[in-house]
C-alpha atoms as a printed R data frame, in Angstrom:
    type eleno elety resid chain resno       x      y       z
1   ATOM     1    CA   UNK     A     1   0.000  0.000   0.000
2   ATOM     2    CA   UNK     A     2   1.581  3.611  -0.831
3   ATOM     3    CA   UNK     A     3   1.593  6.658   1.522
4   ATOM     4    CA   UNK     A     4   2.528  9.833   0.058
5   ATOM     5    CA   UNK     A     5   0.959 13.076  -1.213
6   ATOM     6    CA   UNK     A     6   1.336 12.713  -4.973
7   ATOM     7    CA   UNK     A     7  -1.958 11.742  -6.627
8   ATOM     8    CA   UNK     A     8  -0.003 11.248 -10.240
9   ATOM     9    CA   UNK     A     9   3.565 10.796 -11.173
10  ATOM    10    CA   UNK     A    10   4.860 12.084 -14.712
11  ATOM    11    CA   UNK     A    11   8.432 11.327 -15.988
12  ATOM    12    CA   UNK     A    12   9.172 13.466 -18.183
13  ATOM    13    CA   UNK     A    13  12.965 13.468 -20.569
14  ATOM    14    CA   UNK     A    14  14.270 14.702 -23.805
15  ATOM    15    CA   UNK     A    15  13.980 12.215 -27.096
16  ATOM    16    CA   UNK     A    16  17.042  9.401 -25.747
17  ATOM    17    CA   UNK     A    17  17.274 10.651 -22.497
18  ATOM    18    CA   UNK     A    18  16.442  8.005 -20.806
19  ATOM    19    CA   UNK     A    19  12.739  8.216 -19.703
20  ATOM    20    CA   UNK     A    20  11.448  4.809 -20.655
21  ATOM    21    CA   UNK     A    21  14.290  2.986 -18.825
22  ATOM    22    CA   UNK     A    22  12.961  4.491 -15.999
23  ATOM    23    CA   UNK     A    23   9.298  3.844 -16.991
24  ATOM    24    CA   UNK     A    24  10.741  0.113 -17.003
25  ATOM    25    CA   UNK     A    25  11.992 -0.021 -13.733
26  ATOM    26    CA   UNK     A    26   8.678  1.511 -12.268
27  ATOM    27    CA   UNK     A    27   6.616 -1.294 -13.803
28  ATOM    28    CA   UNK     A    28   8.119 -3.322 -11.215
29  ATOM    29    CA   UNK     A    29   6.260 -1.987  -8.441
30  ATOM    30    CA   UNK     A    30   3.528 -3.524  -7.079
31  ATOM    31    CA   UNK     A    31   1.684  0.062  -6.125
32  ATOM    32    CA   UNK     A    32   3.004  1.546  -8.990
33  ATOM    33    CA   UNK     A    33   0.258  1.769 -12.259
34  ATOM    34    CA   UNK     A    34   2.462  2.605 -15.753
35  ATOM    35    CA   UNK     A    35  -0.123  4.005 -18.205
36  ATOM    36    CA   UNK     A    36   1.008  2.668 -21.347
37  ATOM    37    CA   UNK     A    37   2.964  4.774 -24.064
38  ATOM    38    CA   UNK     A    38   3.347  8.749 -24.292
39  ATOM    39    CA   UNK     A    39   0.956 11.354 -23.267
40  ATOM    40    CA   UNK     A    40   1.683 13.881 -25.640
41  ATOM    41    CA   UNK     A    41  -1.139 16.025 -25.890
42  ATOM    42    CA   UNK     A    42  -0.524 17.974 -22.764
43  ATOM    43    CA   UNK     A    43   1.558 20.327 -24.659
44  ATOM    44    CA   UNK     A    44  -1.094 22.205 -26.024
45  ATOM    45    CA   UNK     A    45  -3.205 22.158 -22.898
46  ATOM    46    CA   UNK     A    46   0.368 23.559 -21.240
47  ATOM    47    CA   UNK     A    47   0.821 26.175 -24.050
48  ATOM    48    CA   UNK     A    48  -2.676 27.135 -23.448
49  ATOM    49    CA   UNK     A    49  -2.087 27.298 -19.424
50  ATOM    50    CA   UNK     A    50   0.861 29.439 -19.566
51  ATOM    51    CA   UNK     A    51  -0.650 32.213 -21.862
52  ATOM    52    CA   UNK     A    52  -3.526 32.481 -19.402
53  ATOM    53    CA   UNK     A    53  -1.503 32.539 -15.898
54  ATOM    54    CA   UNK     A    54   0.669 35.181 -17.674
55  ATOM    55    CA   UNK     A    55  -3.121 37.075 -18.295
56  ATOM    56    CA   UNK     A    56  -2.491 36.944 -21.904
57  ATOM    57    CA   UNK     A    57  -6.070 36.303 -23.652
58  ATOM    58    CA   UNK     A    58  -5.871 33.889 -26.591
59  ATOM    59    CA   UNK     A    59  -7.589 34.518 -29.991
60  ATOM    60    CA   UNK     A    60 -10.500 32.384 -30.726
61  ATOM    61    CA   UNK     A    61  -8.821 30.774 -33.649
62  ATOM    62    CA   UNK     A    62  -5.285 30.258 -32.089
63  ATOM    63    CA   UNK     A    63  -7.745 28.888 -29.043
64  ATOM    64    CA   UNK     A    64  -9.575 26.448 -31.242
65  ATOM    65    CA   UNK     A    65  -6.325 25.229 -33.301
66  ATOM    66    CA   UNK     A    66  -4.853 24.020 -30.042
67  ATOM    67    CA   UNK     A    67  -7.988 22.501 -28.774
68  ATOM    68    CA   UNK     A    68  -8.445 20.436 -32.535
69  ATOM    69    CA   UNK     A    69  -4.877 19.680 -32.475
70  ATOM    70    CA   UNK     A    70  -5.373 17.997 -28.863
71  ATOM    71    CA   UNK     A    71  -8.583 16.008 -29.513
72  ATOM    72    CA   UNK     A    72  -7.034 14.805 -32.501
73  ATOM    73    CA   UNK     A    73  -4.625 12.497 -30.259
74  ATOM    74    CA   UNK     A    74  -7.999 10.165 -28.991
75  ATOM    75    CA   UNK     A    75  -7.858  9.258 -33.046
76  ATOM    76    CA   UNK     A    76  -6.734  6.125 -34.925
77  ATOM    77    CA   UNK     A    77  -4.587  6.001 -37.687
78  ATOM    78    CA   UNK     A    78  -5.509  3.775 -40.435
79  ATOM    79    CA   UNK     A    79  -3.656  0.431 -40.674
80  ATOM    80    CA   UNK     A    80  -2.690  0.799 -44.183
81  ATOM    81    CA   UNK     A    81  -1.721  4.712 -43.636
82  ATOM    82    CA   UNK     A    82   0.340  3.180 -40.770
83  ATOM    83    CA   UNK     A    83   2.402  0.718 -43.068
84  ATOM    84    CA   UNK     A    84   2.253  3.163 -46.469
85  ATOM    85    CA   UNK     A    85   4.539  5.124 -43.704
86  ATOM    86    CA   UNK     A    86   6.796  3.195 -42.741
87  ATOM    87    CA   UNK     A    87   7.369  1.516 -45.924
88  ATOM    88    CA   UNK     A    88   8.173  4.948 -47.438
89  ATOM    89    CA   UNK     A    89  10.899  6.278 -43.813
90  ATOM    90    CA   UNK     A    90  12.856  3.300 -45.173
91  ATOM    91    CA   UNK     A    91  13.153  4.838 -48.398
92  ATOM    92    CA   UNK     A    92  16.334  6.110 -49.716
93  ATOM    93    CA   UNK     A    93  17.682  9.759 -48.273
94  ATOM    94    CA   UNK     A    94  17.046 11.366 -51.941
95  ATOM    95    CA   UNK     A    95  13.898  9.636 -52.544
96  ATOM    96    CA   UNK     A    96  13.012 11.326 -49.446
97  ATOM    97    CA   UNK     A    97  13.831 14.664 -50.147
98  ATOM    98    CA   UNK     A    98  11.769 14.968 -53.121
99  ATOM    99    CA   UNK     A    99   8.760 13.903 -50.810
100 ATOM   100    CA   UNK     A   100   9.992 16.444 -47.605
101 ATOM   101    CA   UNK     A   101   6.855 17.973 -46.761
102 ATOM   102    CA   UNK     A   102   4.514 14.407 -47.723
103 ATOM   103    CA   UNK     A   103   6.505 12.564 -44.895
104 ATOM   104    CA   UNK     A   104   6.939 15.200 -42.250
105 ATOM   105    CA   UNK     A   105   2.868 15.758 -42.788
106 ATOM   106    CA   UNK     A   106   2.732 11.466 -42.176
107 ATOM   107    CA   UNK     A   107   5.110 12.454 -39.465
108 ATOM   108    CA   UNK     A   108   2.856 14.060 -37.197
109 ATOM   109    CA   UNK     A   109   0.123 12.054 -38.171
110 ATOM   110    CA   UNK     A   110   1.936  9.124 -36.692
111 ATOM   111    CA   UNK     A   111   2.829 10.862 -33.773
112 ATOM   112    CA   UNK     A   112   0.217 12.574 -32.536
113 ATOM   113    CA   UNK     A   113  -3.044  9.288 -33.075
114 ATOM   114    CA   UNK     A   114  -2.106  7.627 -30.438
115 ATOM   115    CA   UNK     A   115  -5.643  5.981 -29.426
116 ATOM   116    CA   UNK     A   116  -5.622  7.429 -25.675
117 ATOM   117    CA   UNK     A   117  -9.621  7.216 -25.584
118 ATOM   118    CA   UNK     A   118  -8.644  3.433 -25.810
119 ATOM   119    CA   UNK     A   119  -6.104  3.411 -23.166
120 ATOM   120    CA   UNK     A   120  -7.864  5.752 -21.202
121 ATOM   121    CA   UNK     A   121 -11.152  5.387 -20.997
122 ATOM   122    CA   UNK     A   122 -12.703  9.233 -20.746
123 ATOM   123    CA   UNK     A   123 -10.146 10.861 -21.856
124 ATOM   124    CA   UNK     A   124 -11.871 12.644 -24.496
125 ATOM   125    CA   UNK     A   125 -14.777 13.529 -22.303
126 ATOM   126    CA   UNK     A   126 -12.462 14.916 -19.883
127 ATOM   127    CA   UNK     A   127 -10.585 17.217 -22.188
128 ATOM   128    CA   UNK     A   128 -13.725 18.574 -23.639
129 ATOM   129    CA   UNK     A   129 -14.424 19.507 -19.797
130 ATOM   130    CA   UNK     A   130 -11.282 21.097 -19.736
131 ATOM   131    CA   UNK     A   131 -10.947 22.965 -22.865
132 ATOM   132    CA   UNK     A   132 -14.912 24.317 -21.894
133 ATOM   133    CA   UNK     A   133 -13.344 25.293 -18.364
134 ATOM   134    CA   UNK     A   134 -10.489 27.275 -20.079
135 ATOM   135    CA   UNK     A   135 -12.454 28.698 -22.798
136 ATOM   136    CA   UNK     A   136 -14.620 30.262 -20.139
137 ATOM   137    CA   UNK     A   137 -11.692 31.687 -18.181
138 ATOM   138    CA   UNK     A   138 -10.081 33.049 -21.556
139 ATOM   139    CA   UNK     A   139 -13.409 34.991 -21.628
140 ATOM   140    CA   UNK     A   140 -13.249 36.636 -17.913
141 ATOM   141    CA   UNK     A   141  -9.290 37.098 -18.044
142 ATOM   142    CA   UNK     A   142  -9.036 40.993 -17.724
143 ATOM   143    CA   UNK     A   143 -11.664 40.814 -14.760
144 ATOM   144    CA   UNK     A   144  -9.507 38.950 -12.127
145 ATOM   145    CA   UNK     A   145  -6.313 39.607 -10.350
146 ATOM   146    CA   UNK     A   146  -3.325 36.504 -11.663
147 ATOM   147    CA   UNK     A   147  -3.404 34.936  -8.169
148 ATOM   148    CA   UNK     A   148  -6.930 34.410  -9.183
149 ATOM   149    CA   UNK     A   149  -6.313 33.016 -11.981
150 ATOM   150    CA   UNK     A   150  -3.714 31.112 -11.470
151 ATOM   151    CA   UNK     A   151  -5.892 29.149  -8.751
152 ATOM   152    CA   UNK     A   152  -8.300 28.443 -10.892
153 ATOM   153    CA   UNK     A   153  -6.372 27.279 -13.614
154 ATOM   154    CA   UNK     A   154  -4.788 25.035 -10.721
155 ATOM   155    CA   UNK     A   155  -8.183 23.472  -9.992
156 ATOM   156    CA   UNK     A   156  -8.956 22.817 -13.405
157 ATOM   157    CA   UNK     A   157  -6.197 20.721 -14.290
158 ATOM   158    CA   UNK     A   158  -6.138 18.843 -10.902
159 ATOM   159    CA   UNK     A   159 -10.143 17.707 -11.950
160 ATOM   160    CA   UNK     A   160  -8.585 16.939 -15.140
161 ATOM   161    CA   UNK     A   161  -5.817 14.764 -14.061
162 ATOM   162    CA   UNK     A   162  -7.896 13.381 -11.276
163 ATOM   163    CA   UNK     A   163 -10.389 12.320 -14.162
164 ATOM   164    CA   UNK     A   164  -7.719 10.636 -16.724
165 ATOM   165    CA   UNK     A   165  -6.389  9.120 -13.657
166 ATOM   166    CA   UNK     A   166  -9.952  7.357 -12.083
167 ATOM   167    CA   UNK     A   167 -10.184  6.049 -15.515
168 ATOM   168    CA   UNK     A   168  -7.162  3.935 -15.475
169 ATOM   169    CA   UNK     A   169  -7.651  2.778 -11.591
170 ATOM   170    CA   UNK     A   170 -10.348  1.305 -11.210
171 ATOM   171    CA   UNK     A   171  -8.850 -2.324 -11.382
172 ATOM   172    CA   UNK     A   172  -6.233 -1.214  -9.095
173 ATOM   173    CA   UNK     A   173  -7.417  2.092  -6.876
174 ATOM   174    CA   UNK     A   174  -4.175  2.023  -4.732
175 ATOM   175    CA   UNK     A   175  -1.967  1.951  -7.390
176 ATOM   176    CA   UNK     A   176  -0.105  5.187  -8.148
177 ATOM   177    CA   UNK     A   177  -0.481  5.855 -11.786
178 ATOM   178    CA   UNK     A   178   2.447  6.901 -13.815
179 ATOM   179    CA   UNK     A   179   2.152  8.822 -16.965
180 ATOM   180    CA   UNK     A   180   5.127  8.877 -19.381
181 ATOM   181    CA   UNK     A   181   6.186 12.399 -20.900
182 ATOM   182    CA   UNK     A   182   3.016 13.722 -19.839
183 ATOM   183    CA   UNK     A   183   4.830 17.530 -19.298
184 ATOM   184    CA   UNK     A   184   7.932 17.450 -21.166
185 ATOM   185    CA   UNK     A   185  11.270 19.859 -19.470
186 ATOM   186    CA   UNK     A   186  10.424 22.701 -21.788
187 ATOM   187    CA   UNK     A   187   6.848 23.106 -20.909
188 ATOM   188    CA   UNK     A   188   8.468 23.201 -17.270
189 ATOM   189    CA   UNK     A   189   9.971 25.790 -17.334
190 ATOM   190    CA   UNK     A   190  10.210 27.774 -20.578
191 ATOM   191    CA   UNK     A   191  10.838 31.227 -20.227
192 ATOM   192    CA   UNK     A   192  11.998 33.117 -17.812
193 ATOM   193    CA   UNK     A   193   9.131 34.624 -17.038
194 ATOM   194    CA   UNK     A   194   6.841 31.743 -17.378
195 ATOM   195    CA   UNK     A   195   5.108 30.028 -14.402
196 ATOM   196    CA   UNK     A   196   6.481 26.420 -13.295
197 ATOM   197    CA   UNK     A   197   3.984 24.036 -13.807
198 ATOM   198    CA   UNK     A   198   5.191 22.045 -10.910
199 ATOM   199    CA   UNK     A   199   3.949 24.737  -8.725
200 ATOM   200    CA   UNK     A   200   0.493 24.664 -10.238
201 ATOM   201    CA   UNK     A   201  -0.189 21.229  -9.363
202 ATOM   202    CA   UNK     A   202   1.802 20.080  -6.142
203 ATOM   203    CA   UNK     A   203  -0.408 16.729  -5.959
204 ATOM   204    CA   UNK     A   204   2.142 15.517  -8.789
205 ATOM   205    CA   UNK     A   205   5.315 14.168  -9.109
206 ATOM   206    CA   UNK     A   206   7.546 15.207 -11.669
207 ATOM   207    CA   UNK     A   207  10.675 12.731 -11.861
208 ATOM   208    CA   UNK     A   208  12.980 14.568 -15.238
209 ATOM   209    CA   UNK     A   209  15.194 12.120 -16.385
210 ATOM   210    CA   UNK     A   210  18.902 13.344 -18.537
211 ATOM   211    CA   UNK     A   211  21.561 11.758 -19.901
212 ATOM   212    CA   UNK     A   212  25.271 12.552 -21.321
213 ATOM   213    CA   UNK     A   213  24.684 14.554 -24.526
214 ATOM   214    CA   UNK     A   214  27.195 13.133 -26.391
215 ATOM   215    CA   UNK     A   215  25.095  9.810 -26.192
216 ATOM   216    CA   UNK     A   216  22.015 10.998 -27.017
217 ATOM   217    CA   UNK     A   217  23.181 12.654 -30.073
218 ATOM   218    CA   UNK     A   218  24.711  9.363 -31.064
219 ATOM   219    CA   UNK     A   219  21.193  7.393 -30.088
220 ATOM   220    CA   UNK     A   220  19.177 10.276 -31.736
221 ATOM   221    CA   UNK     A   221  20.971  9.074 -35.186
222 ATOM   222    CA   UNK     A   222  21.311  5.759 -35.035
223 ATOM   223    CA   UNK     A   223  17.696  4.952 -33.958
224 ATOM   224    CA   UNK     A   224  16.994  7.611 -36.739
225 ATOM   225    CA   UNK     A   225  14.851 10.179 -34.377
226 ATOM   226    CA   UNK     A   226  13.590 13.626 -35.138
227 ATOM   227    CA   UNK     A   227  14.310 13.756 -38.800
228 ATOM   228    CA   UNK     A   228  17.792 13.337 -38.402
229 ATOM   229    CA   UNK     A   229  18.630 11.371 -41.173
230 ATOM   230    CA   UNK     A   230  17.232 13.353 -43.162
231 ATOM   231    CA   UNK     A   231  19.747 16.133 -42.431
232 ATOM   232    CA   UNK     A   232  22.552 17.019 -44.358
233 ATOM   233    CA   UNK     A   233  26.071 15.383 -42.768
234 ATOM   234    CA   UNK     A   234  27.978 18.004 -41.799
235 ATOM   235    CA   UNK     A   235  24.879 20.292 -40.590
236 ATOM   236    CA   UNK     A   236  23.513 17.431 -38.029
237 ATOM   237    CA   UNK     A   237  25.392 18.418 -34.854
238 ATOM   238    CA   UNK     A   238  24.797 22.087 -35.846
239 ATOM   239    CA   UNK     A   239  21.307 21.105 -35.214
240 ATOM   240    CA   UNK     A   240  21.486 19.227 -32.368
241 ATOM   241    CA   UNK     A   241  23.752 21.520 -30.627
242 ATOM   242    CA   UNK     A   242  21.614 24.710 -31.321
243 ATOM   243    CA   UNK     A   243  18.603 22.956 -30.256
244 ATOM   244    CA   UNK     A   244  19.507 21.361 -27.303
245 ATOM   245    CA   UNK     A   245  21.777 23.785 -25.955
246 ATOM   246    CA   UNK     A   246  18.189 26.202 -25.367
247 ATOM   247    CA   UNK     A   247  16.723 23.240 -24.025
248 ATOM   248    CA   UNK     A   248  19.367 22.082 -21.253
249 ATOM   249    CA   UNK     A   249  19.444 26.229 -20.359
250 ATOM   250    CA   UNK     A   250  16.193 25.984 -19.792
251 ATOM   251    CA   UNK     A   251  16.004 22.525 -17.566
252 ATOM   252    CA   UNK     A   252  19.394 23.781 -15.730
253 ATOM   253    CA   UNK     A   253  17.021 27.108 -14.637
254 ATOM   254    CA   UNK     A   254  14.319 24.643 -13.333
255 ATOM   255    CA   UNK     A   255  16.202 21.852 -11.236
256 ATOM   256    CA   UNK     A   256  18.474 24.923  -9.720
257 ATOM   257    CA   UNK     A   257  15.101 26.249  -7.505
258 ATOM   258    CA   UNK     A   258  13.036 22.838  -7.823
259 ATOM   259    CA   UNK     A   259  10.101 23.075  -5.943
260 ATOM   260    CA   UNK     A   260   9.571 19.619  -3.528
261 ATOM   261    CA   UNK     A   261   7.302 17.697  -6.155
262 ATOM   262    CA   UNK     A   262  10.354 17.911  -8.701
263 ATOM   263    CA   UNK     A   263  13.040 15.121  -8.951
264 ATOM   264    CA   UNK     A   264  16.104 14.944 -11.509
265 ATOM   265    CA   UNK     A   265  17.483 11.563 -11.834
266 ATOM   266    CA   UNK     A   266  20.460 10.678 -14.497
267 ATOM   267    CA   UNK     A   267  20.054  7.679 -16.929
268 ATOM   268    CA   UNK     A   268  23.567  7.133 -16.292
269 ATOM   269    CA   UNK     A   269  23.022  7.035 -12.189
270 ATOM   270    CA   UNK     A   270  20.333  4.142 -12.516
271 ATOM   271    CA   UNK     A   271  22.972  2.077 -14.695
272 ATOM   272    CA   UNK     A   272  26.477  2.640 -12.267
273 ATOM   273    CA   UNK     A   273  24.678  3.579  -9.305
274 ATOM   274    CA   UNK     A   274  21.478  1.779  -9.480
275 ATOM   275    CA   UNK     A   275  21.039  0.733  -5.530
276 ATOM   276    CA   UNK     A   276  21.352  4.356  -4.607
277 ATOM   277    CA   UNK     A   277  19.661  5.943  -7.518
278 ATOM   278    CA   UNK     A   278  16.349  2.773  -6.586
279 ATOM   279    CA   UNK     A   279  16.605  4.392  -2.837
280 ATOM   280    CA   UNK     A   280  16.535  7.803  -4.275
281 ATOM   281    CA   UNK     A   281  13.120  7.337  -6.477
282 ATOM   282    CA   UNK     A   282  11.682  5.060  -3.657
283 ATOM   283    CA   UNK     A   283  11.712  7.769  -1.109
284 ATOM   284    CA   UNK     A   284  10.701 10.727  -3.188
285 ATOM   285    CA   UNK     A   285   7.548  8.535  -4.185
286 ATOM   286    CA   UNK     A   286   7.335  6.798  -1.070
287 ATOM   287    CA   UNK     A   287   7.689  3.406  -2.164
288 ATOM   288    CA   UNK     A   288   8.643  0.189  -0.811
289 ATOM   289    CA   UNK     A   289   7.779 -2.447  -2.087
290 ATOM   290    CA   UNK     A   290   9.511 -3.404  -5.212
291 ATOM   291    CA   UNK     A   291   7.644 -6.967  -6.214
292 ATOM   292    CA   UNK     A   292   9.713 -7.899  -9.491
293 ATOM   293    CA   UNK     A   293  13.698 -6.436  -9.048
294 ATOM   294    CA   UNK     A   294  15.075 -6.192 -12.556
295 ATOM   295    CA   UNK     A   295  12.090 -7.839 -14.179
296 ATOM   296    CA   UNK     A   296  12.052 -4.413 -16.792
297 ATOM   297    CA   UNK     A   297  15.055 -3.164 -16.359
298 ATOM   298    CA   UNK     A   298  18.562 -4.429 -15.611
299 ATOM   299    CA   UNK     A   299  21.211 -2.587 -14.863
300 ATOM   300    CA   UNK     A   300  23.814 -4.817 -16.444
301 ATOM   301    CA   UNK     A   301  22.116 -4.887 -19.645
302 ATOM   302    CA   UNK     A   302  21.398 -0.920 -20.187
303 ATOM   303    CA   UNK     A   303  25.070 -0.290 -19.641
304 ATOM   304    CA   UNK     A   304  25.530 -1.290 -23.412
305 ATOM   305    CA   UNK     A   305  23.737  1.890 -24.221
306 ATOM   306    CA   UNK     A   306  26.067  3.991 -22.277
307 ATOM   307    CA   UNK     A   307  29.205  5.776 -23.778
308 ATOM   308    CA   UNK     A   308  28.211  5.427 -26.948
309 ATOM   309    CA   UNK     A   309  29.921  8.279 -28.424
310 ATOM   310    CA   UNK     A   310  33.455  6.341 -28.014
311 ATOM   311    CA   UNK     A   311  32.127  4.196 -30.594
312 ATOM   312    CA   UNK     A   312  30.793  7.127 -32.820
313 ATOM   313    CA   UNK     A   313  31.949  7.471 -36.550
314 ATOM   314    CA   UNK     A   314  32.939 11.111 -36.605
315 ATOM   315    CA   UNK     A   315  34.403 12.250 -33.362
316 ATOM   316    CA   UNK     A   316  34.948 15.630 -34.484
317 ATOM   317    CA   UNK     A   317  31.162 15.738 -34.156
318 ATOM   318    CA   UNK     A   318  31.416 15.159 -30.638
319 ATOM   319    CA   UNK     A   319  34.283 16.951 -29.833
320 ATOM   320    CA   UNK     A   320  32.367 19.983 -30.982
321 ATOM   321    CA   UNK     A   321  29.353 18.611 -28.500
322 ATOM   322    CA   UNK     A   322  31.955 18.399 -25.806
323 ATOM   323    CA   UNK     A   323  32.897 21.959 -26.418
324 ATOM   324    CA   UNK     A   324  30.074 23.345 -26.909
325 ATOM   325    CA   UNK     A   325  27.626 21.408 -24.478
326 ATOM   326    CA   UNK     A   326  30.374 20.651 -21.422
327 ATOM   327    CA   UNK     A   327  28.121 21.469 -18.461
328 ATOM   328    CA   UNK     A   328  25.796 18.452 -19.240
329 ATOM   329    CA   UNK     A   329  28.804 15.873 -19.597
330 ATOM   330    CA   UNK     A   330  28.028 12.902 -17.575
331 ATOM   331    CA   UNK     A   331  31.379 12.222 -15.425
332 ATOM   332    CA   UNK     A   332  32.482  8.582 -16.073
């Protein structure tokens, strides 16, 4: 039985960080409940959020693009759309090209129809609540003070989360369900002057999972992530460091004044100091009872998919990384 104060967990972790490792290792909990694959479509509800805490009023149509966009992810995509894709990824690099803006459209196609009214029952029905809940509050910004606001964008999203999450516990109502990549880093904490959604909603746990840059550059292109391949050579780790960079500034800003509900675990900690690292997630979710050790995840296996940039074709690439990215080096 668990005993602690979160209501939801999130991890949340740059692509090849390390997030569904650690999604692994929580399936191994007996009060732990893993909702299965990526909740994505939080972004736009967080985009949404933001504006309205900072007392900006959104335009109807800016409103309603987010809100399609959002719905969109309770959708199935067709089987044969589903294999015309991946048939045509698998392609040849110039073949590509000539098709750039065909694929990246079947790109976020297959990204964002994930099916979550299947794996979440109500999920649809509760985001219609919520979008209603926001689109009246967009409507009576200018007459309340931003404490005001900020509570009662606070309340909404705890009935929100406290909906999604009933739906997934009612084979197993002790069980502390965990949501992968349901807030992502940047949506954290984005701008300097943008609120931390960690504050918002105390009731949840945020566990942020990094890892050595230099290997997740070299996972991003072998597993062929983000587009990647179909980048020119020489201007890949241009991209990657220009991109990331931003996004590591960004993360540093949160974790240095981390309110109590945020934890930042390394991938590389759960591989070469696993016991500690287990101890160190147990306690800040208040955990004990771990019914199937290394049934998802195993230390000694994972370490294959550390230092992986030793191994890396063009080191120049990642001396540049090293250079330019130092502070998030993972000590070895």
């Amino acid at each position: 039985m668990r005993n602690n104060n979160f209501s939801y967990v999130t991890v949340s972790g740059s692509v090849s960080t390390g997030s569904t490792p650690l999604i692994d290792m929580l399936r191994e909990y007996k009060g732990i409940n893993v909702v299965e694959s990526e909740l994505r479509p939080m972004k736009h509800i967080i985009k949404i959020i933001i504006k309205l805490a900072k007392k900006n009023k959104i335009d109807e149509v800016t409103f309603n693009a987010l809100k399609n966009e959002t719905m969109s992810y309770g959708d199935d995509l067709p089987l044969l759309l589903s294999i015309y894709y991946r048939v045509l990824i698998r392609m040849p690099v110039p073949f590509i090209r000539n098709f750039k803006h065909h694929v990246k459209y079947l790109s976020y196609k297959m990204l964002t129809n994930r099916a979550y009214e299947k794996r979440i029952p109500g999920y649809k029905n509760a985001t219609t609540i919520l979008f209603d809940q926001l689109a009246d509050l967009n409507t009576r910004l200018f007459n309340k003070e931003k404490n005001l606001i900020k509570n009662e964008l606070a309340e909404n999203m705890v009935q929100f989360l406290n909906s999604i999450s009933a739906s997934i516990k009612f084979q197993r109502p002790d069980a502390l369900p965990v949501f992968d990549q349901m807030i992502t880093p940047y949506n954290l904490f984005s701008k300097p002057d943008a609120i931390i959604i960690a504050e918002l909603i105390p009731s949840m746990g945020i566990i942020i999972v990094s890892r050595d840059v230099r290997d997740q550059y070299c996972d991003i292109i072998r597993k062929k992530k983000k587009g990647y391949y179909l980048i020119d050579k020489e201007k890949k780790v241009d991209r990657y460091i220009e991109e990331y960079t931003r996004r590591y500034e960004d993360m540093h800003r949160l974790l240095v004044n981390s309110p109590p509900n945020v934890l930042h675990i390394r991938f590389e900690d759960l591989i070469f100091h696993y016991k500690p690292t287990k101890t160190k997630i147990e306690s800040f979710l208040n955990i004990k009872e771990h019914q199937n050790p290394m049934k998802y995840f195993n230390p000694q296996v994972a370490i294959k998919n550390t230092q992986l940039f030793k191994n890396y074709d063009n080191q120049n690439e990642i001396a540049r990384i090293e250079e330019e990215m130092g502070q998030w080096l993972y000590r070895f």
